[in-house]
N, C-alpha and C positions, 0 to 999 in steps of 0.2 A: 258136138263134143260133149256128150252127156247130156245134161238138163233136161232128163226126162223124168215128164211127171208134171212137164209145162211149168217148172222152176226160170226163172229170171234171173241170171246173175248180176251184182252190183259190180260196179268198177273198182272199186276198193277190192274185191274179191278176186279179177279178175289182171289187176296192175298191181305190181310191188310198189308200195309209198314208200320214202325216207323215212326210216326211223327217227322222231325227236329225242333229242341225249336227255338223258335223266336228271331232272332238277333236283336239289336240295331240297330235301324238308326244312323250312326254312325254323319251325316251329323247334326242331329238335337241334338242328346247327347253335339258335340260340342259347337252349336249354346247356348243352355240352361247352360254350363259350363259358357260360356264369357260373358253372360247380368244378369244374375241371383245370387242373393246372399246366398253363400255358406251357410249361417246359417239357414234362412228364405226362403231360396228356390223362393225368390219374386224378382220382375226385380229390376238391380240394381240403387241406387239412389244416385245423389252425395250428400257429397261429399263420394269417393268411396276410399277404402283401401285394403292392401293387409296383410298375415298374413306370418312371415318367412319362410313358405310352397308354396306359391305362387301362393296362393289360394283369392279369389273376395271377398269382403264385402261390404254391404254399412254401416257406418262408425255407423249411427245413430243406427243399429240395433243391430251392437256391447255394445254401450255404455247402452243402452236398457235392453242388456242380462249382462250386468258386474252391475249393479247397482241394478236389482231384484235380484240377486246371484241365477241364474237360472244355471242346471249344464248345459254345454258344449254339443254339439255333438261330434261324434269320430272324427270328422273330422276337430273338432275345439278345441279339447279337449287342446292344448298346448297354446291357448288362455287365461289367465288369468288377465289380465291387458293392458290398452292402451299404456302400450313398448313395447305389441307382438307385434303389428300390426303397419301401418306404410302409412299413407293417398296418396296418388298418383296422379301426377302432370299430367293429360291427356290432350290431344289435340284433341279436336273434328273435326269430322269429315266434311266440307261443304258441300259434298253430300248426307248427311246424310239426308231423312224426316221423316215424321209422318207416311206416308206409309209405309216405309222397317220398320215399328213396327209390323204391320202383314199382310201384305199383301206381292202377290207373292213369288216365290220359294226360299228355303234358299240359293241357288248359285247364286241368281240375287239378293240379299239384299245386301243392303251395310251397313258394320257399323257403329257404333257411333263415332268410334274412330279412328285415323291413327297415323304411326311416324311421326316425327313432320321433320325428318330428310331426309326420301327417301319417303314416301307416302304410305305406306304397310297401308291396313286398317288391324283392331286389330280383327279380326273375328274368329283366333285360325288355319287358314290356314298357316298362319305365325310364328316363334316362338317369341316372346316378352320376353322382361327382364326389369324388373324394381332397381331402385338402392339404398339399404336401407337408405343409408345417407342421400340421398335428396328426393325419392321418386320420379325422375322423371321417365318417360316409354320411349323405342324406341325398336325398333326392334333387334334380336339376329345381324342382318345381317351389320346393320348399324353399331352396334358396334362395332362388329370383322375387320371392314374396317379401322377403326379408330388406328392408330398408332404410335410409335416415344413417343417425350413427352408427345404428348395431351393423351395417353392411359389411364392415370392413372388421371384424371380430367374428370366428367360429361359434354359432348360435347353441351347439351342446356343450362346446369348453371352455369359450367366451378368449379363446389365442388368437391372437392378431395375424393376419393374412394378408397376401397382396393377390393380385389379378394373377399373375404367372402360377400360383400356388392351388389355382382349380382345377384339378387335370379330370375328364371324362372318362369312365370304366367304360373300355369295352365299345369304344366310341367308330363309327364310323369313317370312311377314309378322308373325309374332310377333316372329321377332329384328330385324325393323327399327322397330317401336318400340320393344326394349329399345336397338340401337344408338344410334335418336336422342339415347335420355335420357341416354345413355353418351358422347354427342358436345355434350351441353347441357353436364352436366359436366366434360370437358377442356376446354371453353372456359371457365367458370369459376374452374378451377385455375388458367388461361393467365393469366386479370386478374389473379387474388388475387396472384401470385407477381410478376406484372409492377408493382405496386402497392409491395409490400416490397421489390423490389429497387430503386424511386427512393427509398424512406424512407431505407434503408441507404445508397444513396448521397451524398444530401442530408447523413446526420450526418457521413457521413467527410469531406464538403467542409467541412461546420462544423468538426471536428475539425483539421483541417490550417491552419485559417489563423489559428486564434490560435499555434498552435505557432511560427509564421512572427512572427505580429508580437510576440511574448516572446522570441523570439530577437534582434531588433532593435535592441528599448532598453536590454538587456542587454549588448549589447557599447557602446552609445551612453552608458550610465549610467556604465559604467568607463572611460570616457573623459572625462567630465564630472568623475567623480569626484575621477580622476587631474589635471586640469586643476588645477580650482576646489579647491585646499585653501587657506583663509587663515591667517594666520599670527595671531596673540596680536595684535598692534597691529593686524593690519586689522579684526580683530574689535572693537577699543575704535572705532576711527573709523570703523568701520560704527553703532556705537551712536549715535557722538556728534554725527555729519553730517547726523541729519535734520532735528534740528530746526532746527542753524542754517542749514542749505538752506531749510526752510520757512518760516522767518523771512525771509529774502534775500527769497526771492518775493514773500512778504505786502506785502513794502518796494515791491518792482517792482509790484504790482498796480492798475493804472489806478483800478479801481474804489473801493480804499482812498485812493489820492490823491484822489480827488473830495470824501473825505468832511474833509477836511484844509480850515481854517482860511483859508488864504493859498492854493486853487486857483481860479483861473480859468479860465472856458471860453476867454477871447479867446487866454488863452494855451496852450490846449491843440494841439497841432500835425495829431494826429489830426482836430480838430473840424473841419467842411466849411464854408465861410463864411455859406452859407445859414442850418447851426445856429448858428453864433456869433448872426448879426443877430436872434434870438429875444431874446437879451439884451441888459440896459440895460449891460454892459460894453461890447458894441460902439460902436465908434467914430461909427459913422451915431448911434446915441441919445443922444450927447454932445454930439454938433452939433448936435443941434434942437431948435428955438425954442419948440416946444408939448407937453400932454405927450404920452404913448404912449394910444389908446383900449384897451388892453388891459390895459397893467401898469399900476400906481400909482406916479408917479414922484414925491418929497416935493419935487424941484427946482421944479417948474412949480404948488405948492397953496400 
């Protein structure tokens, strides 16, 4: 079957191999992770941000996608507002040019960015961490050096941090389930704190307004005071007036005349003449000739 010329054929020449599938450059996957904006996939611009995931954005492109109410990618899907995200304080690089934008090979480009602390450039050869509280960047390395009291205070702005507030750029699929549970947590802190500061509010509004109304009757009371003092004899004919006031009355009181010897309804002025004619006072029962079917009149038995 040919092979003249006394040629040899290999087995590879002679059998079909499986194709192996096409690996990532793994050098450039990263290169495109650290300039590129995780949403828009375009080089990143400042100013530049990061998402509790610890993932790249530039800032404008976010606010872009949150104001058309464009849905999310999966990869940004936990994005819904500008408290996910969190602007970032970088340090550019001075060896940086226009060249290492494209030109030469990816292990001879320098980046944009470096710590600001030991000089690592931010190329993703390194690991970087950024700090939610303040948003500044420095290298994993840098940090972990850093101990004693200064530990727990941001080494370039000197702001106080806690653990949940370290989140990893660009981190590995291990660090983005510790991110998440690090992004459950700040959002918890965010209620608890949001909670005590209405309580604290609530008491000082309670607090302020009795203060207001004890100042009130306070000035109102020494004016009262000052008014109303009586003198020795007002105080006797305060004692002595009530009762003969309440006696005057008792006198005036219609219902105690009712009970009175010499009262008549005919001659009551109040009574309506309809009530007077219920009774053998009225004039009509005087005039008539037979007795009343209701009352018992002794004139007519």
């Amino acid at each position: 079957m040919g092979c003249d010329g006394g040629t040899i054929p290999r087995r590879d020449e002679l059998v079909r191999v499986k194709q192996k599938p096409e690996q990532k450059d793994k050098d450039a996957e990263r290169e495109f992770r650290w300039r590129h904006c995780t949403l828009t996939q375009q080089s990143l611009q400042e100013p530049i941000a990061m998402c509790g995931m610890g993932r790249l954005y530039s800032k404008q492109s976010v606010i872009e996608r949150l104001l058309e109410k464009e849905k999310m990618p999966e990869t940004a899907a936990h994005v819904k507002s500008l408290k996910d995200i969190r602007q970032l304080q970088l340090t550019p690089n001075p060896a940086f040019t226009e060249e290492d934008k494209t030109e030469g090979l990816l292990d001879t480009r320098h980046s944009p960015y470096i710590c600001k602390l030991i000089g690592l450039e931010m190329s993703g050869k390194f690991r970087f961490v950024a700090l939610w509280s303040c948003g500044c960047v420095m290298s994993e390395r840098a940090l972990k050096q850093i101990k004693g009291n200064a530990a727990n205070t941001c080494p370039l702005c000197q702001a106080p941090y806690s653990v949940e507030d370290v989140v990893v750029l660009n981190g590995n699929d291990e660090d983005l389930e510790l991110m998440r549970v690090k992004m459950e947590m700040r959002a918890a802190k965010r209620k608890s704190k949001s909670k005590k500061d209405k309580k604290e509010s609530k008491k000082t509004e309670i607090k302020t307004e009795p203060e207001e109304q004890t100042a009130e009757p306070a000035a109102s009371t020494s004016k009262s005071v000052a008014l109303e003092k009586p003198t020795t004899s007002s105080k006797i004919r305060a004692v002595a007036n009530p009762k003969r006031l309440g006696a005057v009355n008792a006198m005036q009181d219609p219902e105690l005349k009712r009970l009175k010897s010499d009262f008549s309804v005919a001659k009551d002025p109040k009574a309506s003449d309809v009530y007077k004619s219920l009774f053998t006072s009225h004039k009509t029962e005087k005039e008539q000739e037979r007795a009343h079917w209701v009352t018992y009149n002794p004139f007519y038995n």
